[in-house]
NUMITOR-994168 format. One line per field, with one value per residue (C-alpha): x negated, y, z. Coordinates in Angstrom, 2 decimals. Example, Ala and Ser with C-alpha at 12.3 -4.5 7.8 and 13.67 -1.06 7.14 Angstrom:
<recs>
X = [-12.30/-13.67];
Y = [-4.50/-1.06];
Z = [7.80/7.14];
</recs>
This chain:
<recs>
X = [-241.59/-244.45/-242.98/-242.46/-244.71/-246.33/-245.05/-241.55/-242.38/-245.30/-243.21/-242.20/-239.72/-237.57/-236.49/-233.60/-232.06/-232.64/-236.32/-237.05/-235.69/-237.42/-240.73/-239.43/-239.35/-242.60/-244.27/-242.33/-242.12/-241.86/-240.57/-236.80/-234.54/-231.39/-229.96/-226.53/-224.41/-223.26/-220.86/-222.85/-226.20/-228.13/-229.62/-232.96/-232.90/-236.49/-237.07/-238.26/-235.10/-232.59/-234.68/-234.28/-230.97/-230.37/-232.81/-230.61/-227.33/-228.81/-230.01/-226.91/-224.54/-226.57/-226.27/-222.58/-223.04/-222.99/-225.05/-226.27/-223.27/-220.73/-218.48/-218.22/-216.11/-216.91/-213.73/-214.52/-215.47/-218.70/-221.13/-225.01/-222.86/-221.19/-224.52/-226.74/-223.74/-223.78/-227.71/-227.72/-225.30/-227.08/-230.26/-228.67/-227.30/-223.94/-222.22/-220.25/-216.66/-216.35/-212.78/-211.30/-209.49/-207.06/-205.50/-202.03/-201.72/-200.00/-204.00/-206.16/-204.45/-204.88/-208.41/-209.31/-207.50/-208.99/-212.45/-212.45/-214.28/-215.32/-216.34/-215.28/-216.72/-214.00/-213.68/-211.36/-209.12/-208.09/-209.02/-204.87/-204.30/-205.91/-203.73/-200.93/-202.62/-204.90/-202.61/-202.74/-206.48/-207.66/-211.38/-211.98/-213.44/-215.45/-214.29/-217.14/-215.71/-218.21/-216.52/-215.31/-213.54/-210.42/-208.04/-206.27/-207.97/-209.21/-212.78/-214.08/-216.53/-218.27/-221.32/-223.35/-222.70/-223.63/-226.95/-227.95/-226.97/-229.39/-232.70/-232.63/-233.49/-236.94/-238.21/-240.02/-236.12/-235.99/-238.35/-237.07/-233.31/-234.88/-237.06/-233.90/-232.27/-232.93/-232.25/-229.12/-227.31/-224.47/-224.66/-221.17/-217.62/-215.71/-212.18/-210.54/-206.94/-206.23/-204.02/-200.88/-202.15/-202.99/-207.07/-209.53/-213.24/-215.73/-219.12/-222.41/-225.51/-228.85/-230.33/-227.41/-227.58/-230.90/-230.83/-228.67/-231.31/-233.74/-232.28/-234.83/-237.93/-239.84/-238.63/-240.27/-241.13/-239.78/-241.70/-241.60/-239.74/-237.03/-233.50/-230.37/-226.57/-224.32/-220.75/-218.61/-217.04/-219.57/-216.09/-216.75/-218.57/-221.21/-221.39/-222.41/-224.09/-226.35/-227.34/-228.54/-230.63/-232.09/-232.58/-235.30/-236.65/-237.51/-235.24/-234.10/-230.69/-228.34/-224.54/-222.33/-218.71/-215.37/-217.04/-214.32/-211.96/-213.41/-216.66/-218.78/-221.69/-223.37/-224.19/-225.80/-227.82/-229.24/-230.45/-231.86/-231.20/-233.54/-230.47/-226.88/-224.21/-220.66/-217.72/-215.64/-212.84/-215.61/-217.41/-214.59/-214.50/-218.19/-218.16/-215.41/-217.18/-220.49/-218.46/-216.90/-220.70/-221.59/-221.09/-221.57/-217.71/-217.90/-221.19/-219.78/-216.20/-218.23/-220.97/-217.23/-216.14/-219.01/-219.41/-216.02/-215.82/-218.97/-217.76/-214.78/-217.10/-219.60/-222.53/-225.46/-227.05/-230.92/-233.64/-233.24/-230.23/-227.39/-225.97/-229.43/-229.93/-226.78/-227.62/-230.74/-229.09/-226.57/-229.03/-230.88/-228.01/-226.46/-229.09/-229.73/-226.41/-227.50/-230.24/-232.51/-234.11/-231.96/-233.48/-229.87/-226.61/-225.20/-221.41/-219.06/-216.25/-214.63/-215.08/-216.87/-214.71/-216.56/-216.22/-218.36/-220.86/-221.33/-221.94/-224.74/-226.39/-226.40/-228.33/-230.64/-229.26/-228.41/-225.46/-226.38/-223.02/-222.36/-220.10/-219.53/-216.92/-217.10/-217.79/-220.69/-221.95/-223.97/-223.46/-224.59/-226.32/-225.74/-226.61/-230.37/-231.57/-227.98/-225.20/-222.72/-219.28/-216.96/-220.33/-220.42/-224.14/-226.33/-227.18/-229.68/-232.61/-231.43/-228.04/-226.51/-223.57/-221.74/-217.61/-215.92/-213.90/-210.58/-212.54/-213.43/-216.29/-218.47/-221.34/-224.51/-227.29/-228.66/-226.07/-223.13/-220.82/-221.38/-217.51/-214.58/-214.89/-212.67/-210.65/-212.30/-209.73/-209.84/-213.82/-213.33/-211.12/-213.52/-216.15/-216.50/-218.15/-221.44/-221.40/-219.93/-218.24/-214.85/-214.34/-210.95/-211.83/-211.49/-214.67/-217.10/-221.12/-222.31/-225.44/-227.62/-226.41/-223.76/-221.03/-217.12/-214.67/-211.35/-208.56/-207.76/-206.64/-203.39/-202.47];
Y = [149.32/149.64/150.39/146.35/145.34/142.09/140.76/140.32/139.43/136.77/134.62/130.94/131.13/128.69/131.81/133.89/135.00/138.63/138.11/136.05/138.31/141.25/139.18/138.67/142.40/143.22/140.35/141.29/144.86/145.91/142.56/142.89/141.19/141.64/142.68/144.34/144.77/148.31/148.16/146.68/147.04/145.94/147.98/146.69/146.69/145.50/143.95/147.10/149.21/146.65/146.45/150.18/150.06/146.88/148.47/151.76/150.09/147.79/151.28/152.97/150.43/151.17/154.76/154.04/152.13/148.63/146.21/142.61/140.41/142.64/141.04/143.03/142.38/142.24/142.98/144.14/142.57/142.23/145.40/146.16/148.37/144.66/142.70/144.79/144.78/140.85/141.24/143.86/142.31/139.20/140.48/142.52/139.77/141.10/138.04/139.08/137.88/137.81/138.06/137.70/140.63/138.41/137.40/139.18/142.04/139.53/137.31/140.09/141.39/137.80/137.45/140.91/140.50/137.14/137.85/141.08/143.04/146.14/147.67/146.57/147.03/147.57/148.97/152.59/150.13/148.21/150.81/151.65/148.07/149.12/151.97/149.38/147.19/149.36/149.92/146.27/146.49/147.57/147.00/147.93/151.30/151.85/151.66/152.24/152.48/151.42/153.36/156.48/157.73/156.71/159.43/159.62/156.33/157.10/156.25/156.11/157.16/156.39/153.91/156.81/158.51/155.51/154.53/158.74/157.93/154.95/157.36/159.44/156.29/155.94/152.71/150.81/150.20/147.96/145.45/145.31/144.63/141.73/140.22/140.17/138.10/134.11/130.89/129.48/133.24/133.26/134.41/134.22/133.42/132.04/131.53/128.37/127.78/124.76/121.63/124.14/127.45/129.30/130.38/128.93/131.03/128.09/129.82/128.69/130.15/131.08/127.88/126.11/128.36/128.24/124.39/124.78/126.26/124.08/120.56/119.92/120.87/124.12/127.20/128.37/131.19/131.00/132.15/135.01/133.92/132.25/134.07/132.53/133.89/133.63/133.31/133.58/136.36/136.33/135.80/132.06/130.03/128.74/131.98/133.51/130.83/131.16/134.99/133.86/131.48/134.51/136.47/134.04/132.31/135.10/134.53/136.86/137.06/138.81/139.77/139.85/141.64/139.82/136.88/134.35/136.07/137.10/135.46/136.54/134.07/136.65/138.55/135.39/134.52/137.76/137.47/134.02/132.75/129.13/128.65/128.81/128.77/128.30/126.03/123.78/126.30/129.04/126.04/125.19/128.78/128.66/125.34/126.72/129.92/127.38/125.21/128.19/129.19/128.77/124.73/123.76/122.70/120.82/119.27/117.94/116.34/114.96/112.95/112.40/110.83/108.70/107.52/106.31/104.36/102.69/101.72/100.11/98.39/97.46/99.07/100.68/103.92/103.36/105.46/108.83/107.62/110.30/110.29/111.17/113.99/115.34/115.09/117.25/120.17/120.57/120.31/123.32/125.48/124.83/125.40/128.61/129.77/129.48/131.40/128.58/128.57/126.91/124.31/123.15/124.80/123.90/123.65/122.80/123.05/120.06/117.41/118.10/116.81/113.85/115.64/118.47/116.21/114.55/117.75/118.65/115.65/115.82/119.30/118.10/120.81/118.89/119.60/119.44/119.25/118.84/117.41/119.81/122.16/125.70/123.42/120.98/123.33/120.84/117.52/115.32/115.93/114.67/115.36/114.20/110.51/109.52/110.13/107.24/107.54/108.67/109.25/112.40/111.54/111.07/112.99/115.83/114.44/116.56/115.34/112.24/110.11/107.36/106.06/105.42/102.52/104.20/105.19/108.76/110.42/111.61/114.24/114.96/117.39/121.02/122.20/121.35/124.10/124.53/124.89/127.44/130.51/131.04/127.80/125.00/122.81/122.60/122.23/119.33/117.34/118.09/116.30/112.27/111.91/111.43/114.87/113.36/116.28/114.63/115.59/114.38/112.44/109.13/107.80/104.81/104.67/101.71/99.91/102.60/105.31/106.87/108.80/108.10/109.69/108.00/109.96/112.28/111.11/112.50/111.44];
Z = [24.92/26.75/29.85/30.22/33.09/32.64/35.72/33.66/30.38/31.43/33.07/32.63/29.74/31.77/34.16/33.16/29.73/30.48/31.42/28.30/26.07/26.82/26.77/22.85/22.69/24.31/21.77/18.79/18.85/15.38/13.73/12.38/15.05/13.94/10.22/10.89/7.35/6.63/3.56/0.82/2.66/5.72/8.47/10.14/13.81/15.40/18.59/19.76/18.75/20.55/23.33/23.94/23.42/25.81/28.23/28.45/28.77/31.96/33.48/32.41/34.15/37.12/37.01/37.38/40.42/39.23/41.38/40.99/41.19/40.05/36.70/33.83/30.85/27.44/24.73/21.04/17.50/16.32/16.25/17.59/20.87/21.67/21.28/23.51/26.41/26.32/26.82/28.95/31.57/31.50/32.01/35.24/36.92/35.78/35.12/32.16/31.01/27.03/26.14/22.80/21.79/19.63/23.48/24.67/27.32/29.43/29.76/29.29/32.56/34.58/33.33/34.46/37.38/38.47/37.54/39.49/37.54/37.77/34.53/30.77/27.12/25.14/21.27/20.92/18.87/21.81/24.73/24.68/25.83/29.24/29.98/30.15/32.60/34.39/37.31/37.77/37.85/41.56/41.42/37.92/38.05/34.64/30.84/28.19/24.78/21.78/19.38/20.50/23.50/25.07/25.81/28.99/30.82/34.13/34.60/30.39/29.07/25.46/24.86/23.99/27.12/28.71/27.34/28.06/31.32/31.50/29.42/32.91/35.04/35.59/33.20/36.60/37.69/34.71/35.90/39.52/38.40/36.04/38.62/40.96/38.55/39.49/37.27/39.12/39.30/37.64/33.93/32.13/32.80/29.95/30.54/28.33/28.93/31.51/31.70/32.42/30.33/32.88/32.12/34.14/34.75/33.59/35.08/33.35/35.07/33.30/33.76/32.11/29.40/28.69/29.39/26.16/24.31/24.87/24.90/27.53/25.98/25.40/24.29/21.53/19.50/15.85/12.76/11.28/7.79/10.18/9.33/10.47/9.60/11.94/9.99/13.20/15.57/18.93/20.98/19.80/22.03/19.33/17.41/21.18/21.75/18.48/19.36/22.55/21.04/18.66/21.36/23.23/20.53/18.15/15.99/12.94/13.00/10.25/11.51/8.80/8.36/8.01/9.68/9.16/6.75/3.45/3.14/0.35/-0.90/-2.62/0.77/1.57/-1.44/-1.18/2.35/1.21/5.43/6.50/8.89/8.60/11.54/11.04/12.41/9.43/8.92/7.31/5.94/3.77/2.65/1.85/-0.08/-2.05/-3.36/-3.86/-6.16/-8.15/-9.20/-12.36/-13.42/-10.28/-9.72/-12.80/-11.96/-8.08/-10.23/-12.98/-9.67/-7.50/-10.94/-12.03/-8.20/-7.94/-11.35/-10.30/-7.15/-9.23/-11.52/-9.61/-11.40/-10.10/-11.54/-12.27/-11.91/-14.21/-15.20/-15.63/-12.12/-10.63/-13.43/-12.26/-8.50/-9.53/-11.26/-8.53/-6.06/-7.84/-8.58/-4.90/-3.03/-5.46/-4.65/-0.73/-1.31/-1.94/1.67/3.52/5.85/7.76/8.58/12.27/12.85/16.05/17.42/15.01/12.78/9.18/6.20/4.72/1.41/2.33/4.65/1.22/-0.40/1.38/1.67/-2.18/-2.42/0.63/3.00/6.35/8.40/11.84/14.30/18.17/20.21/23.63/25.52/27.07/30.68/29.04/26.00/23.83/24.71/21.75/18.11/14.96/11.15/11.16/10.89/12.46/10.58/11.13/9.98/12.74/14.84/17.19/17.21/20.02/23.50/24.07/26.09/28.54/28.90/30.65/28.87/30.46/30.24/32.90/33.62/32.69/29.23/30.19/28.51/31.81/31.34/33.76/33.69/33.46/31.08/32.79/34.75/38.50/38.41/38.09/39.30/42.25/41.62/44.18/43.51/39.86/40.23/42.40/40.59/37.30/39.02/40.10/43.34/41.86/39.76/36.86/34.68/34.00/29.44/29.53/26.14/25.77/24.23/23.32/22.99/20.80/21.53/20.19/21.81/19.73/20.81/19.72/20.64/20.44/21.61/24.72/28.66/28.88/25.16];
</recs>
């Protein structure tokens, strides 16, 4: 990727996502960024190969006439095609609009609609959807299919096509559309469902994003043994949110299949990950097939057991007495099952059953959670040095935390939405008067900073 002039890829990491990534790929090169399973195996993709591919999809959505500013939407499972669109929009200051393809006909045509925009990554599977609401669709003008082709809609054409179209630009285009790309230009629109259903565009720029990423410090480059799993569909917020954070820190990442349906540990002992990402649902799936390894089940009832009859009794185990011996072979086998590199597994988007918190803390493999929302992203962190019962943890040093009178959680910094797209109204009553972001949750913070939360407003 030579091509990459060093006016782009030397700058500031604090600048855009687009810009930072494709300094990753002109520092990387070779290195294996992503791992994307194939059946039973896993293909190798470096930072070199995605940045090719990224690279060819920006220049390809400019071939089709798409300029900075212009929303494109992103609909379709998992795969490398759906990866390098996010990336490639974002780096183009082509604020894209991820959609979840589980949503009806009825949304996908009031998101599309709303959003205005003009083109749309979609997989063959779901391509028919659009011939029943492209009528409705005015300014949409482009489909690219990841898969395939899609018969009889106007305006298709396949990803290949596309990134051929984007080899015949001339490679110094790249760097002008990325230096054209500034920190507070709109990035994403993610549309959550609002007080009355109807889906609101929360818009997140690149600073907020990368704000995210950083918690306020530096962004920096991971090691070369890093490799995280991400165990979730990229349509979630933290499952997109934990590519993005591959993509400027360096990061290895592996994409597994049947992301939240049919996990399989043995895919990820063989990968032997330092990271894990997942939200509580797939946890509970993973825990599961840990504790049917081997005697590990029977180790965790026999500890559960022994704890509870000494909290009963009253006694205390001693040193090398038979409660720690057990700790230690379940810690062993556990973490084997894992891999036996695993550093931490994050999780969101709920609350961790105590049974599994206790779990991990057991085998010595922290479970580091968050408290946000699609408006705030990460708000607070908990899982290392802080784990109070009921706790939500504390802020990011980057992020301000303060209840109102009424008991309203209120938010403040870098990482919080400039608003909703097209929607003043909703984006003023969101905000206090001093740029509070209004949660909606009811919540306390205790004398050292902790967050509870307690209940919602309109309960």
């Amino acid at each position: 990727m030579s091509a990459f002039s060093a006016s782009v890829v030397g700058q500031s990491p604090q600048s855009t996502l687009g810009q930072l990534f494709f300094r990753r790929v002109s520092e990387l090169g070779c290195r294996t960024f992503l791992k994307i399973q194939r059946g039973g195996s896993f293909e190798d993709k470096s930072w070199r190969d995605v940045g090719a591919m990224v690279q060819s999809t920006l220049l390809g959505l400019h071939e089709l006439g798409m300029a900075k500013g212009d929303n494109v939407a992103i609909l379709g499972d998992n795969s490398l095609p759906r990866l390098c669109a996010d990336l490639a929009t974002l780096a183009g200051g082509l604020p894209n609009v991820v959609i979840s393809p589980e949503v009806s006909d009825f949304t996908l045509s009031k998101i599309l609609a709303h959003s205005r925009c003009r083109a749309i990554f979609i997989d063959a599977v779901a391509a028919p959807r659009m011939l029943a609401v492209r009528t409705q669709l005015p300014n949409l003008s482009h489909a690219i299919v990841f898969d395939g082709n899609a018969e009889g809609l106007c305006g298709s054409l396949s990803f290949d096509e596309l990134l051929d179209r984007g080899r015949r630009r001339h490679l110094s285009q790249l760097d002008q559309v990325l230096k054209a790309v500034e920190p507070t230009d709109l990035a994403t629109i993610m549309y959550t469902s609002g007080s009355t259903g109807e889906p609101k565009g929360v818009m997140r720029t690149h600073r907020n994003l990368l704000s995210n990423i950083s918690s306020g410090g530096e962004i920096l480059l991971n090691k070369a043994e890093e490799l995280t799993i991400i165990v979730l569909s990229l349509n979630h917020l933290f499952g997109r949110y934990g590519f993005l954070k591959s993509a400027v820190t360096g990061r290895t990442t592996a994409m597994i299949e049947a992301t939240e349906l049919n996990l399989d540990l043995s895919v990820i002992q063989g990968l032997r990950p330092t990271a894990i990402s997942v939200v509580p649902r797939v946890m509970e799936r993973l825990w599961n097939g840990i504790l049917d390894r081997g005697s590990i089940g029977e180790l965790w009832d026999c500890l559960e057991k022994l704890e509870r009859d000494n909290r009963l009794t009253g006694a205390a185990d001693h040193p090398g007495g038979e409660i720690e011996e057990i700790k230690a072979k379940l810690r062993q086998a556990a973490r084997q099952a894992l891999g036996g590199s695993v550093k931490y597994i994050t999780y969101g988007g709920a609350a961790m059953p105590p049974r599994i918190m206790r779990f991990f803390d057991v085998i010595g493999v922290p479970l580091i959670g968050s408290y946000g929302s699609t408006e705030c992203g990460g708000v607070t962190l908990c899982g290392i040095g802080n784990a109070k019962p009921g706790s939500l943890g504390k802020p990011f040093p980057n992020v301000q935390l303060r209840v109102a009178e009424d008991g309203e959680l209120l938010v403040r910094g870098p990482t919080v939405t400039p608003g909703y797209f097209e929607d003043p109204q909703a984006t003023r009553e969101a905000f206090d008067a001093d740029g509070w972001f209004r949660t909606g949750d009811l919540g306390q913070i205790d004398n050292e900073g902790s967050l509870y939360i307690i209940g919602r407003k309109k309960d």
